[in-house]
N, CA, C and O atoms as a Tripos MOL2 file, in Angstrom:
@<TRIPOS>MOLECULE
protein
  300   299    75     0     0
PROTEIN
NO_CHARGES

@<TRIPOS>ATOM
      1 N          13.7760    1.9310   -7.1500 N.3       1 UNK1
      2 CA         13.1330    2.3810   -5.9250 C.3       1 UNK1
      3 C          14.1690    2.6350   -4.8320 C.2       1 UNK1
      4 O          14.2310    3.6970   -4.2110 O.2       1 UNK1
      5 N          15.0080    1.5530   -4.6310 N.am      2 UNK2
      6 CA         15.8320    1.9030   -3.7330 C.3       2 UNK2
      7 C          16.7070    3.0170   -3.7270 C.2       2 UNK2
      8 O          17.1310    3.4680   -2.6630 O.2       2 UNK2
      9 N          17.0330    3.5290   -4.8940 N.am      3 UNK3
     10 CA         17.9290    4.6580   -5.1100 C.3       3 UNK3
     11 C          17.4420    5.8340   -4.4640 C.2       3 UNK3
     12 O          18.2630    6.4280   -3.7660 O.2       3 UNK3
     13 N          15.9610    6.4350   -4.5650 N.am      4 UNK4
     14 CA         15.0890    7.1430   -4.3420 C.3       4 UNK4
     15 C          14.7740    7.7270   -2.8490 C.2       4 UNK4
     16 O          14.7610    8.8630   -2.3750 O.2       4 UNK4
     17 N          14.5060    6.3080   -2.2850 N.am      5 UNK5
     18 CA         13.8690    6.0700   -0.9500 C.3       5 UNK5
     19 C          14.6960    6.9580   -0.0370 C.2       5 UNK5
     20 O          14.0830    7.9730    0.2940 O.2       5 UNK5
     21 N          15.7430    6.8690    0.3880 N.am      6 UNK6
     22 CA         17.3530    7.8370    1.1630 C.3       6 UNK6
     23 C          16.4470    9.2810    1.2090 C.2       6 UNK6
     24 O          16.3470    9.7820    2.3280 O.2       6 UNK6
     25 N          15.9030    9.8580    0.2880 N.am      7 UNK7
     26 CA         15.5380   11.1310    0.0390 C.3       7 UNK7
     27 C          14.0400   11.3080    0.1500 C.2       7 UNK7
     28 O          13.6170   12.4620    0.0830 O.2       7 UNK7
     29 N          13.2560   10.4010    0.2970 N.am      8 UNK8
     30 CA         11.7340   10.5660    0.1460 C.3       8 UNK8
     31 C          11.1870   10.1570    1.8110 C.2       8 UNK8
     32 O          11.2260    9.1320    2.4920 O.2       8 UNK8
     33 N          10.6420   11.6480    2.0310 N.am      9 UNK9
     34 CA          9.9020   11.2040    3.8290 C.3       9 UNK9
     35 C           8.5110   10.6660    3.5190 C.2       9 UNK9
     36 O           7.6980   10.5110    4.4300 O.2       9 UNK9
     37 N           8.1780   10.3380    2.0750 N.am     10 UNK10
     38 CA          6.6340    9.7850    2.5100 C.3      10 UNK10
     39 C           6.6460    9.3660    1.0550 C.2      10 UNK10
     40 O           7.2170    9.9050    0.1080 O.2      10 UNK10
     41 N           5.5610    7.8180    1.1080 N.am     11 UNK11
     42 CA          5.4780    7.3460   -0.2580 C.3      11 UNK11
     43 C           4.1200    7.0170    0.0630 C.2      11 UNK11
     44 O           3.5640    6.4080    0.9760 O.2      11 UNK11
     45 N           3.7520    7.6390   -1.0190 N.am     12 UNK12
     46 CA          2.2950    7.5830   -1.3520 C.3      12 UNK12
     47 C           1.7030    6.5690   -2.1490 C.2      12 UNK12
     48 O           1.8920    6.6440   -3.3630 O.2      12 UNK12
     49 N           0.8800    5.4410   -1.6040 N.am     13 UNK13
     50 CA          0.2990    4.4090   -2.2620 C.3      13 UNK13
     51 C          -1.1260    4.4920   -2.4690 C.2      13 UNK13
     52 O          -1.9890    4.1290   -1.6690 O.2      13 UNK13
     53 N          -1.2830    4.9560   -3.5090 N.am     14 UNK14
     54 CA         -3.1310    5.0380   -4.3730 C.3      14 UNK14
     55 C          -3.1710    4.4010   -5.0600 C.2      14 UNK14
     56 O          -2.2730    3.8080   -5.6580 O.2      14 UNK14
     57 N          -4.6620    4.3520   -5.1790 N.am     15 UNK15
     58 CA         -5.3820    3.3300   -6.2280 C.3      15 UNK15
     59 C          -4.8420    1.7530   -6.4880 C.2      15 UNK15
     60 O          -4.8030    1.0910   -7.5250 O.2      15 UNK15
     61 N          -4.3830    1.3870   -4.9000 N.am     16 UNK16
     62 CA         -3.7320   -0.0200   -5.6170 C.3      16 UNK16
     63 C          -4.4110   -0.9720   -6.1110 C.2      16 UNK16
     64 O          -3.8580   -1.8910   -6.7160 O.2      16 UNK16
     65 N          -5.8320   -0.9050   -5.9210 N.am     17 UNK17
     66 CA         -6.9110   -2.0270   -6.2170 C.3      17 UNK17
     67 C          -6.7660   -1.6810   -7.5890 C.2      17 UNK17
     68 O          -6.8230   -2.6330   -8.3660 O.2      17 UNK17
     69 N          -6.5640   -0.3680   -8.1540 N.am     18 UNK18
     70 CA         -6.9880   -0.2050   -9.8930 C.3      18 UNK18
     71 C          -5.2580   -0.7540  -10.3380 C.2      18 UNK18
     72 O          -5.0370   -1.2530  -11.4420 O.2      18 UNK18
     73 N          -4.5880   -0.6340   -9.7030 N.am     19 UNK19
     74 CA         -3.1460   -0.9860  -10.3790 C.3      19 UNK19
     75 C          -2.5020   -2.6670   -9.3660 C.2      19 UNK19
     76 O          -1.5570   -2.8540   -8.5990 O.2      19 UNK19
     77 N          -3.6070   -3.5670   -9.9110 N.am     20 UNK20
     78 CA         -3.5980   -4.8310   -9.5230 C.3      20 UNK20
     79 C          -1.9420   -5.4360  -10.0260 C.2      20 UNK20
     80 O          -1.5630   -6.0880   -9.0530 O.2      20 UNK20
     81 N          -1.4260   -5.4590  -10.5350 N.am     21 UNK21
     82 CA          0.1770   -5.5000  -11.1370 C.3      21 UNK21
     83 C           0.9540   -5.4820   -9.7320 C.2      21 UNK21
     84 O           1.8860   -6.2660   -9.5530 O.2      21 UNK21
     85 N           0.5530   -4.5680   -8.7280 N.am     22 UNK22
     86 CA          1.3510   -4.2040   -7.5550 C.3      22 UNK22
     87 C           1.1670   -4.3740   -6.4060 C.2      22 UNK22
     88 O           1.7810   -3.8810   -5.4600 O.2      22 UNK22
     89 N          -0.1500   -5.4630   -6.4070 N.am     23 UNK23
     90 CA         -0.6670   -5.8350   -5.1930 C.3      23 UNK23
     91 C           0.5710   -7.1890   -4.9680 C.2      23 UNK23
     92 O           0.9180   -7.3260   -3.7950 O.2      23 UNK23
     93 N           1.1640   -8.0630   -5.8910 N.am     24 UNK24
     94 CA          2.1420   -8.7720   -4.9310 C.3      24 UNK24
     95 C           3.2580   -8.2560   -4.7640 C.2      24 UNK24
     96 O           3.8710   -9.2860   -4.4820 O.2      24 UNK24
     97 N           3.9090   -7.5680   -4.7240 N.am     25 UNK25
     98 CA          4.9870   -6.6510   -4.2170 C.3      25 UNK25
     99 C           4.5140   -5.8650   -3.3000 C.2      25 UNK25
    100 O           5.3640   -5.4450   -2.5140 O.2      25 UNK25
    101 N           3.3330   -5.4890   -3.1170 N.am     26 UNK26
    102 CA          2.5850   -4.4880   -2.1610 C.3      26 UNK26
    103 C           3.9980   -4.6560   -0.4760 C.2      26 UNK26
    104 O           4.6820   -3.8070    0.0940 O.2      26 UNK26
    105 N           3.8970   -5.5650   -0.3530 N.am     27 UNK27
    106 CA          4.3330   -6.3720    1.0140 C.3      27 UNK27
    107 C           5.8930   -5.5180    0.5330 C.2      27 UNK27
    108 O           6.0700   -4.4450    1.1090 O.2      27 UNK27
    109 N           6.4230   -5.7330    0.0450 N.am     28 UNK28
    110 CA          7.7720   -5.9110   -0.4660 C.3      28 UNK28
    111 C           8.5020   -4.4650   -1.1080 C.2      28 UNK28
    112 O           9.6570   -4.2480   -1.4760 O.2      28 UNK28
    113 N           7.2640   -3.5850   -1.0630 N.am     29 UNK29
    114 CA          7.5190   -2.2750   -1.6670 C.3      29 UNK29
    115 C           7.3810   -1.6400    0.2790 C.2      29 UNK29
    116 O           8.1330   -0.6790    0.4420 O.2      29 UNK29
    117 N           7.0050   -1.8290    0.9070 N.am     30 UNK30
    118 CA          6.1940   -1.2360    2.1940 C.3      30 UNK30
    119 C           7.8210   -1.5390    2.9140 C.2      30 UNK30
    120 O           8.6620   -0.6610    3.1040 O.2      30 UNK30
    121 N           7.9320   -2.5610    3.1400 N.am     31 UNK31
    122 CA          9.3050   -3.2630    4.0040 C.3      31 UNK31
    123 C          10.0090   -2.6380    3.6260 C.2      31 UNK31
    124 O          10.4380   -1.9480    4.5500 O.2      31 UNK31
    125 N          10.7270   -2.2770    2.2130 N.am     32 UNK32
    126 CA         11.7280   -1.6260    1.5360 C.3      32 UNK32
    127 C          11.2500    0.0940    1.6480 C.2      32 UNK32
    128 O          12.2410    0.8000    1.4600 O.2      32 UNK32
    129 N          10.5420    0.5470    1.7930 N.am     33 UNK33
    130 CA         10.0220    2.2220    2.5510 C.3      33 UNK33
    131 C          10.7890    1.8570    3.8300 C.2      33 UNK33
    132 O          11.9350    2.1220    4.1960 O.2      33 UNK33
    133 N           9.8490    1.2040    4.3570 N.am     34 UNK34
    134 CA         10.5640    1.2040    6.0240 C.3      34 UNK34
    135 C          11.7370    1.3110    6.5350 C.2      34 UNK34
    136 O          12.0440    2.0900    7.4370 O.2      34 UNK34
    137 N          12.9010    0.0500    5.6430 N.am     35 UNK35
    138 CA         14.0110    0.3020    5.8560 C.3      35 UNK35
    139 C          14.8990    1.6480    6.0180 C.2      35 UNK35
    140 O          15.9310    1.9540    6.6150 O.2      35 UNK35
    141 N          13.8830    2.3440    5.1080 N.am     36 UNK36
    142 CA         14.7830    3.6340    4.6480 C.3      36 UNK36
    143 C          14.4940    4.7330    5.3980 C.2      36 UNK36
    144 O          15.2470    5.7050    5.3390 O.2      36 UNK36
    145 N          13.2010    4.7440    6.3270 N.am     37 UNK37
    146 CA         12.7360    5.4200    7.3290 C.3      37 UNK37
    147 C          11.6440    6.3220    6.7600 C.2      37 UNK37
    148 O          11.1560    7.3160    7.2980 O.2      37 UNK37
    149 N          11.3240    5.7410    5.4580 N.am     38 UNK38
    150 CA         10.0400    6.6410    4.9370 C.3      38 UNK38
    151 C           8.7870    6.3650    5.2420 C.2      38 UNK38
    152 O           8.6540    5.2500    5.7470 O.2      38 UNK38
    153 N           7.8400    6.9700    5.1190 N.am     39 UNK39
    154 CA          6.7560    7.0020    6.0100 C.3      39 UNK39
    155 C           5.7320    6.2830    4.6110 C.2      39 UNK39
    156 O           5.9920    6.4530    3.4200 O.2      39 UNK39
    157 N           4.7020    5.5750    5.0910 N.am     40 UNK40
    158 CA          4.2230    4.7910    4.0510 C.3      40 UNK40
    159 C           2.5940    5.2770    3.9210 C.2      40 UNK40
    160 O           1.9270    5.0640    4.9330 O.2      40 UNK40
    161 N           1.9920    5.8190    2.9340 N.am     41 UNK41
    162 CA          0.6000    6.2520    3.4520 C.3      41 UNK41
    163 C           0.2550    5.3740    2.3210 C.2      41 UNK41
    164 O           0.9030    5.2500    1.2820 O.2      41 UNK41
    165 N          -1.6300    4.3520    2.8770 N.am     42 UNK42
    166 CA         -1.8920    3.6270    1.7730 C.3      42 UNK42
    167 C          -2.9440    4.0480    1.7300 C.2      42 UNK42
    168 O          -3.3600    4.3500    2.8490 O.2      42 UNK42
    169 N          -3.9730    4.3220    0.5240 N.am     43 UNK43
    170 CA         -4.8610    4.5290   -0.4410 C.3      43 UNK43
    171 C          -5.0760    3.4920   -1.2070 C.2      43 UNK43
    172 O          -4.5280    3.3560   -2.3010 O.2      43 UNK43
    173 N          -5.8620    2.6940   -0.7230 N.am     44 UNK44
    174 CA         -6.1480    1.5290   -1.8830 C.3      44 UNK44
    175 C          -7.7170    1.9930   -2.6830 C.2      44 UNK44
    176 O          -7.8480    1.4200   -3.7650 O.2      44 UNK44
    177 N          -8.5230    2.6340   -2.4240 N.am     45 UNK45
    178 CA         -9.2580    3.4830   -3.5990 C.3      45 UNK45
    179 C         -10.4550    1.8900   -2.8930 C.2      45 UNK45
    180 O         -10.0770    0.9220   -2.2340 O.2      45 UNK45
    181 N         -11.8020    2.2020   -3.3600 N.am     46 UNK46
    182 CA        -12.8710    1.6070   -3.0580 C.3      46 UNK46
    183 C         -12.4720    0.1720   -3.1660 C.2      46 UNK46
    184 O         -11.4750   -0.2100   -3.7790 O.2      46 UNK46
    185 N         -13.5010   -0.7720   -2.3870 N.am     47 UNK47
    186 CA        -13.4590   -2.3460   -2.6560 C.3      47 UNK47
    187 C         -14.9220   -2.2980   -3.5140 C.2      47 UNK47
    188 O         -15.9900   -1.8620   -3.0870 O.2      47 UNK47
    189 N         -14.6140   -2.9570   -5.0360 N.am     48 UNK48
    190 CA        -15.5170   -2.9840   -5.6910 C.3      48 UNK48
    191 C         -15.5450   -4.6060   -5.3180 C.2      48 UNK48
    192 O         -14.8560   -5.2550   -4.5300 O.2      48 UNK48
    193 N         -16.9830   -5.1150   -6.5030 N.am     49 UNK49
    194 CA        -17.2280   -6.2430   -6.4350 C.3      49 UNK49
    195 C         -16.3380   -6.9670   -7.8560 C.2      49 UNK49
    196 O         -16.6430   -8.0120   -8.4310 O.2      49 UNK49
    197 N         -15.1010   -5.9850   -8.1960 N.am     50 UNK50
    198 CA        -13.9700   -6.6420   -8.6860 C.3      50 UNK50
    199 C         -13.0910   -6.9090   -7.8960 C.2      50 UNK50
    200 O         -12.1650   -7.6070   -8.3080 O.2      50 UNK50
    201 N         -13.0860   -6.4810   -6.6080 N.am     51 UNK51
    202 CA        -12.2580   -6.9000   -5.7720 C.3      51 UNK51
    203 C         -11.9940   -8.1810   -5.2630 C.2      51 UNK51
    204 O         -12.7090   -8.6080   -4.3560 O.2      51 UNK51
    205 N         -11.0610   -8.8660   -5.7170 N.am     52 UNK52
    206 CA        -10.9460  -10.5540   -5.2860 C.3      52 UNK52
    207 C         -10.5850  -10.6410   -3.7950 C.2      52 UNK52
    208 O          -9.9320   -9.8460   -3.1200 O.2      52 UNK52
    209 N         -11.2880  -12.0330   -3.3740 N.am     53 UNK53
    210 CA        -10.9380  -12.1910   -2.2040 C.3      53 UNK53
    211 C          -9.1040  -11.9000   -1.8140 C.2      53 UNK53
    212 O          -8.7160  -11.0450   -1.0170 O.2      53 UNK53
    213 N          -8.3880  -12.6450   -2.4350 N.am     54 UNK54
    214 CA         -6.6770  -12.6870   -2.7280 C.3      54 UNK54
    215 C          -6.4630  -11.2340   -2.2990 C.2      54 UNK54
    216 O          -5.8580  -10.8610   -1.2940 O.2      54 UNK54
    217 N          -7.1180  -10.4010   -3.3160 N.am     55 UNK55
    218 CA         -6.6840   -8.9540   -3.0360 C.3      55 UNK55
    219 C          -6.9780   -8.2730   -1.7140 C.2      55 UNK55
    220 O          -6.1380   -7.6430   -1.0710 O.2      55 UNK55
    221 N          -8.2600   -8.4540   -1.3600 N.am     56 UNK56
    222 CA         -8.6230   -8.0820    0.4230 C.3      56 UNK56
    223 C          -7.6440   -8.1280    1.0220 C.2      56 UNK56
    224 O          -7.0720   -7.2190    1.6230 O.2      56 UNK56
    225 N          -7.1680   -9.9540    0.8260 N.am     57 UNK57
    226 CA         -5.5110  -10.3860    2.3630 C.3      57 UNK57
    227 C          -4.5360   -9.9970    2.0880 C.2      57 UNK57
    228 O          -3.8080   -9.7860    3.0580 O.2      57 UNK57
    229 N          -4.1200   -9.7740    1.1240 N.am     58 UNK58
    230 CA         -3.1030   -8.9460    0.7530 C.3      58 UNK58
    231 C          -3.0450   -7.3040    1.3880 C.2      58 UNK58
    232 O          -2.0400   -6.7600    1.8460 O.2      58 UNK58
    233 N          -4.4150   -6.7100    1.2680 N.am     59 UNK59
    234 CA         -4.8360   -5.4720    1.7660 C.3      59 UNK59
    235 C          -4.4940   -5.4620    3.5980 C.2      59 UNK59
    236 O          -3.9800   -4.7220    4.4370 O.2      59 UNK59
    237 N          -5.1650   -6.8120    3.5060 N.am     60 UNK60
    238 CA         -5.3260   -7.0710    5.2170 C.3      60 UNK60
    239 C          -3.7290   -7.1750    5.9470 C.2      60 UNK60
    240 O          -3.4820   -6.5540    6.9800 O.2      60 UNK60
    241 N          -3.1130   -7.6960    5.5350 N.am     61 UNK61
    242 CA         -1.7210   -8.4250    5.7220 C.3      61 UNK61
    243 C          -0.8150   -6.7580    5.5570 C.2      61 UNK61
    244 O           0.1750   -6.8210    6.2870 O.2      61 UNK61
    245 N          -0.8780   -5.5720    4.9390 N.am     62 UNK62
    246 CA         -0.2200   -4.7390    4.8880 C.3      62 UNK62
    247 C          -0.5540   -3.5080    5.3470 C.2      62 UNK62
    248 O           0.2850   -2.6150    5.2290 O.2      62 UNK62
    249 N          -1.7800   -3.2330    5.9300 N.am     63 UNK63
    250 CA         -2.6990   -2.4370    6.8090 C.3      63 UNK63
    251 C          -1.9340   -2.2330    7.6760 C.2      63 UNK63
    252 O          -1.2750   -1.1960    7.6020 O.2      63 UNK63
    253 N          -1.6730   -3.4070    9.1590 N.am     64 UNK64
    254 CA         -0.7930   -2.9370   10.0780 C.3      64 UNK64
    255 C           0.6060   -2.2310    9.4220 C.2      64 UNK64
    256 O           0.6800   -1.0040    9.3580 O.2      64 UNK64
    257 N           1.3270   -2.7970    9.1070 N.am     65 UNK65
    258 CA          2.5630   -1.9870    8.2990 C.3      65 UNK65
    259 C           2.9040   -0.7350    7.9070 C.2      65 UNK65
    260 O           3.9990   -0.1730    7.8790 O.2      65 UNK65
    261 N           1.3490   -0.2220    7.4790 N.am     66 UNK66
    262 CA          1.7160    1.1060    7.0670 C.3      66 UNK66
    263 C           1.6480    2.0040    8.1300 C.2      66 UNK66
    264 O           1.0470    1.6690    9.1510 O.2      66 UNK66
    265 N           2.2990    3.3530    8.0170 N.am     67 UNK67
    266 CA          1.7900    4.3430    9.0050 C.3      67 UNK67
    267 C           1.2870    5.2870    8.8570 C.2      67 UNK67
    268 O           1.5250    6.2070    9.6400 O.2      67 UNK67
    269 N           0.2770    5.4770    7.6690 N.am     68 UNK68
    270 CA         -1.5580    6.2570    7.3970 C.3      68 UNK68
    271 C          -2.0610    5.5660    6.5070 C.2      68 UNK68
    272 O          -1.2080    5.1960    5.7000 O.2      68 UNK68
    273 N          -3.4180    5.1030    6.2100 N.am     69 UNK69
    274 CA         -4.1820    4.2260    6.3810 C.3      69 UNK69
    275 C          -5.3880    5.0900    5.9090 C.2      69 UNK69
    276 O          -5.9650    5.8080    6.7250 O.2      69 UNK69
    277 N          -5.7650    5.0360    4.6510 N.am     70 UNK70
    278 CA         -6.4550    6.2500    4.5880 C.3      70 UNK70
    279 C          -7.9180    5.1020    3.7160 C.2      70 UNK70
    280 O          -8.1700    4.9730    2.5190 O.2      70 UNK70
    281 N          -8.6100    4.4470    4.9730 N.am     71 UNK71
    282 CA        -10.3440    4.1520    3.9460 C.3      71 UNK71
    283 C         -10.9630    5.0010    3.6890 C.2      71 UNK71
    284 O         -10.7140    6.1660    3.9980 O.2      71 UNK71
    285 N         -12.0190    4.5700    2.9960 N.am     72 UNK72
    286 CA        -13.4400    5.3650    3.0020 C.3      72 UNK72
    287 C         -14.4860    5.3230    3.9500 C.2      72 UNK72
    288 O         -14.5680    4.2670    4.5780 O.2      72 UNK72
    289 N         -15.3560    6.2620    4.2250 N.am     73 UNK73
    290 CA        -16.0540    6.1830    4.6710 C.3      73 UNK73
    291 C         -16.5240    4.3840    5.5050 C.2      73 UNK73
    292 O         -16.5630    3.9540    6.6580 O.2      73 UNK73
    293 N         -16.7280    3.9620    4.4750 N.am     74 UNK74
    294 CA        -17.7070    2.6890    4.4660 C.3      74 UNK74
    295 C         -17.1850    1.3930    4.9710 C.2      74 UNK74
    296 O         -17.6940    0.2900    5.1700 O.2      74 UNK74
    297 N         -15.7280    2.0140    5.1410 N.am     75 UNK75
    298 CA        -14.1430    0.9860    5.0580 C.3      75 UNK75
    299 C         -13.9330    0.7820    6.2090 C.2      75 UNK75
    300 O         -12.9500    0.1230    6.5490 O.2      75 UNK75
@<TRIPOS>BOND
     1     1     2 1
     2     2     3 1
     3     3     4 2
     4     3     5 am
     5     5     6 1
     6     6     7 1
     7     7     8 2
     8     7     9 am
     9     9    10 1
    10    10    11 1
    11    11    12 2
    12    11    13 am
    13    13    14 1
    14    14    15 1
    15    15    16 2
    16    15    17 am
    17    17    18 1
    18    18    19 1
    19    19    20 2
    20    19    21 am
    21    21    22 1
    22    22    23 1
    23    23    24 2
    24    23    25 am
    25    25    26 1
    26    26    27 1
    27    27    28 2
    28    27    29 am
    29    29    30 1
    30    30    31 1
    31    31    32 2
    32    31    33 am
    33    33    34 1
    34    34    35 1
    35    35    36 2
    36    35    37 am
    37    37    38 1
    38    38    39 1
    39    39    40 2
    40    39    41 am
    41    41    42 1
    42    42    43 1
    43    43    44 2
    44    43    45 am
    45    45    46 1
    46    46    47 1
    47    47    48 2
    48    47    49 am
    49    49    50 1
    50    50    51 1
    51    51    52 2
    52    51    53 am
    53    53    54 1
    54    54    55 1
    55    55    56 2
    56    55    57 am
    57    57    58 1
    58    58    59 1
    59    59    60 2
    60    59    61 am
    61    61    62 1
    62    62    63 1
    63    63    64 2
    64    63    65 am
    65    65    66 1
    66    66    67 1
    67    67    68 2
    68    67    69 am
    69    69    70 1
    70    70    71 1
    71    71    72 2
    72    71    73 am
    73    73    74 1
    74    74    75 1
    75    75    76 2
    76    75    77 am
    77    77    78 1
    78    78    79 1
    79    79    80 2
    80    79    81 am
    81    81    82 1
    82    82    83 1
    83    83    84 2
    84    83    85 am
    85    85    86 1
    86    86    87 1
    87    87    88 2
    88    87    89 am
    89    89    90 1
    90    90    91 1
    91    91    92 2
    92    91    93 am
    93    93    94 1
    94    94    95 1
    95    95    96 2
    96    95    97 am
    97    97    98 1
    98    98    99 1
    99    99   100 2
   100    99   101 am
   101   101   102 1
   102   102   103 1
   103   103   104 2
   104   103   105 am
   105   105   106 1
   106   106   107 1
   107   107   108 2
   108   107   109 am
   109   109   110 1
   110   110   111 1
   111   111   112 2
   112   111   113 am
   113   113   114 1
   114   114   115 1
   115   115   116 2
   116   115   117 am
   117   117   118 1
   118   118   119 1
   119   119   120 2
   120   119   121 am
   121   121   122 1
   122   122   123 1
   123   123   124 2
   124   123   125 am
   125   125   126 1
   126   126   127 1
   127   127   128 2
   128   127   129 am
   129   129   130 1
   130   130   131 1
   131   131   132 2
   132   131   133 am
   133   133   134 1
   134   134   135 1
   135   135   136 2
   136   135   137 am
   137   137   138 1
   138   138   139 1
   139   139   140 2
   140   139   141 am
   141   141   142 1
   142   142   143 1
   143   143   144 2
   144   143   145 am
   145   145   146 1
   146   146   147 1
   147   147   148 2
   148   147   149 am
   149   149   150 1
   150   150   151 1
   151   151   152 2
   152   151   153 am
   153   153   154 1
   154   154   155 1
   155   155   156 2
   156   155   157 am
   157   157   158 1
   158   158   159 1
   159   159   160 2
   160   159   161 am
   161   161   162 1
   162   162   163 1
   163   163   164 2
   164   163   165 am
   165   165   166 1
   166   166   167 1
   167   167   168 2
   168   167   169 am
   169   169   170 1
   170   170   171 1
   171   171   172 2
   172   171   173 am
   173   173   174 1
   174   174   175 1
   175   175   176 2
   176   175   177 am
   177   177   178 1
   178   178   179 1
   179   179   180 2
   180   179   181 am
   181   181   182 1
   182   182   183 1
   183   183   184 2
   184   183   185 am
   185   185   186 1
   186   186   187 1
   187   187   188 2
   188   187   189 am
   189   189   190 1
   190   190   191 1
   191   191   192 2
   192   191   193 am
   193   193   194 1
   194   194   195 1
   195   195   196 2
   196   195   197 am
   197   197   198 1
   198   198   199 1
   199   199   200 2
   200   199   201 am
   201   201   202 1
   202   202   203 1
   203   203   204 2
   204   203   205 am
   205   205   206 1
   206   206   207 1
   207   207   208 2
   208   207   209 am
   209   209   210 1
   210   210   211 1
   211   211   212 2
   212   211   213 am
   213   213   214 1
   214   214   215 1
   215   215   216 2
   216   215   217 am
   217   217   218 1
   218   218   219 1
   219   219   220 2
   220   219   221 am
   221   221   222 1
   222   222   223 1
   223   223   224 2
   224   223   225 am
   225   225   226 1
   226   226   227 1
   227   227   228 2
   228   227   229 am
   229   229   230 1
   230   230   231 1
   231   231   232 2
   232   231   233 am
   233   233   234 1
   234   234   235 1
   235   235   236 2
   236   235   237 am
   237   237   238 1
   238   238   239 1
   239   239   240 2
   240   239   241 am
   241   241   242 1
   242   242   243 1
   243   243   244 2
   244   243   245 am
   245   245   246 1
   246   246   247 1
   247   247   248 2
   248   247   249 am
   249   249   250 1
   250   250   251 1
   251   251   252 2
   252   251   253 am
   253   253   254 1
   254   254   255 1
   255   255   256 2
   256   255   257 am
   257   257   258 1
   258   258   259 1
   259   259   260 2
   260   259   261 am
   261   261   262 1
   262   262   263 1
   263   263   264 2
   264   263   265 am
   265   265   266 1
   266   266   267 1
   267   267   268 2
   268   267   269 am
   269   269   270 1
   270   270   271 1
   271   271   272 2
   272   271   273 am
   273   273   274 1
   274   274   275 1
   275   275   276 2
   276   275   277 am
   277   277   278 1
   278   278   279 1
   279   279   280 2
   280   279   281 am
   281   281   282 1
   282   282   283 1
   283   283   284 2
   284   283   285 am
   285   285   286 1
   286   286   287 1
   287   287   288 2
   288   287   289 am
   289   289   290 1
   290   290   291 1
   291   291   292 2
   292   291   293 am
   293   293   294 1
   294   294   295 1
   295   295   296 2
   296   295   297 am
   297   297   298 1
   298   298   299 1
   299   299   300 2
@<TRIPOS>SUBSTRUCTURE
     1 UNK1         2 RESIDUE 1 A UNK
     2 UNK2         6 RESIDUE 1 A UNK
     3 UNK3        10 RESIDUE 1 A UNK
     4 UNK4        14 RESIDUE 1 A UNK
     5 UNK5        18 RESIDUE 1 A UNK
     6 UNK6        22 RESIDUE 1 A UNK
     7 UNK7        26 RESIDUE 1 A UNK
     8 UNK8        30 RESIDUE 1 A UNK
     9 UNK9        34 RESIDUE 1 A UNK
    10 UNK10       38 RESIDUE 1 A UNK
    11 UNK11       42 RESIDUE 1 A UNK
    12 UNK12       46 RESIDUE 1 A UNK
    13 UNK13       50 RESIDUE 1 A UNK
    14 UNK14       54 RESIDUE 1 A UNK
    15 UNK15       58 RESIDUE 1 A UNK
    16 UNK16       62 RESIDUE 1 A UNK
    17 UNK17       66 RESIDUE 1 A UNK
    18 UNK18       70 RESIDUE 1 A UNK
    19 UNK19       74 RESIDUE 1 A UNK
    20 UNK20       78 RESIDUE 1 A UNK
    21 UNK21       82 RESIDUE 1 A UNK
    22 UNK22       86 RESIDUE 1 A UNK
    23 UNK23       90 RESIDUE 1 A UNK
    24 UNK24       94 RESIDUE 1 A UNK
    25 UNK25       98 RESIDUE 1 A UNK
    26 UNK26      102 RESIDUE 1 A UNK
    27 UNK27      106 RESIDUE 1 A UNK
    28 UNK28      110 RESIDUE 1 A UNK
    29 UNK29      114 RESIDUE 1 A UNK
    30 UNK30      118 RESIDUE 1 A UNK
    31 UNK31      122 RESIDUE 1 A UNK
    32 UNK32      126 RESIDUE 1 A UNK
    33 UNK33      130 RESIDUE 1 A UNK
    34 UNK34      134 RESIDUE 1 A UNK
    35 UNK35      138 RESIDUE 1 A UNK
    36 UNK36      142 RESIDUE 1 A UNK
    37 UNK37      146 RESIDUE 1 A UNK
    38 UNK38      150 RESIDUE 1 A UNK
    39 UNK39      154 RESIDUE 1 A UNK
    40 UNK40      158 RESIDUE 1 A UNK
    41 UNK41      162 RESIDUE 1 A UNK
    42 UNK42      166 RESIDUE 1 A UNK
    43 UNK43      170 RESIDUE 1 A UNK
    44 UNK44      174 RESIDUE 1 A UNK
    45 UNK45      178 RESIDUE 1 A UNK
    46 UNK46      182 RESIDUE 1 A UNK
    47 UNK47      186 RESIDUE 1 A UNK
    48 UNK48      190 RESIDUE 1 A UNK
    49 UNK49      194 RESIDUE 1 A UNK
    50 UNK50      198 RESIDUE 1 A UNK
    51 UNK51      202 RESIDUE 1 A UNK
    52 UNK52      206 RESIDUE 1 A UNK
    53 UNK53      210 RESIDUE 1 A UNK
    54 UNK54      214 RESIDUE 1 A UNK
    55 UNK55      218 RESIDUE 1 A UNK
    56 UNK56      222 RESIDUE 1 A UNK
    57 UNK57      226 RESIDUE 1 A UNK
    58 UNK58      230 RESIDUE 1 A UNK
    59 UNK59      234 RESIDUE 1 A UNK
    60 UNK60      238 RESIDUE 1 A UNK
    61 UNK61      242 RESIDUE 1 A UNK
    62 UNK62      246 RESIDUE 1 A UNK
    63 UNK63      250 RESIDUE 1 A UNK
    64 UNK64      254 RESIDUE 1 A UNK
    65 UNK65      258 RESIDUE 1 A UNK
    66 UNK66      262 RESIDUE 1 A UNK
    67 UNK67      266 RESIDUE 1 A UNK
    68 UNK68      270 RESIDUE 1 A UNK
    69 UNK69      274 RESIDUE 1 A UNK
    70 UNK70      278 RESIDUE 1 A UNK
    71 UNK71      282 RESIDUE 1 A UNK
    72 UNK72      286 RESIDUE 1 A UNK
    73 UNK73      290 RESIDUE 1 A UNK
    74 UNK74      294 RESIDUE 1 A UNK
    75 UNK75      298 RESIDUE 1 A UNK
């Protein structure tokens, strides 16, 4: 990732609720964008009723951080 970042003005984060693997780095992937001056857009894709509480604060905790923020409707 870090190699990358120098060259990328925007990193696109979708579907992180379906790619649960990356919700604890979530924090740690966002900080490491920033450093590099890339712009962070998050897409975390619907809150189902698979959605664990854990996963919400994690959601919650990296919301401010980003800079687009893209819910749904309902969100």
């Amino acid at each position: 990732l870090l190699e990358y970042l120098p060259g990328v003005d925007y990193l696109y984060l979708g579907g992180i609720f379906k790619l649960k693997m990356v919700l604890p780095a979530l924090d740690e992937i966002i900080q490491t964008a920033k450093k590099s001056n890339t712009k962070v857009v998050l897409d975390h894709n619907r809150i189902t009723n698979n959605t664990t509480h854990e996963e919400k604060e994690i959601m919650k905790k990296v919301i401010p951080q980003v800079d687009f923020y893209l819910p749904s409707k309902d969100e």
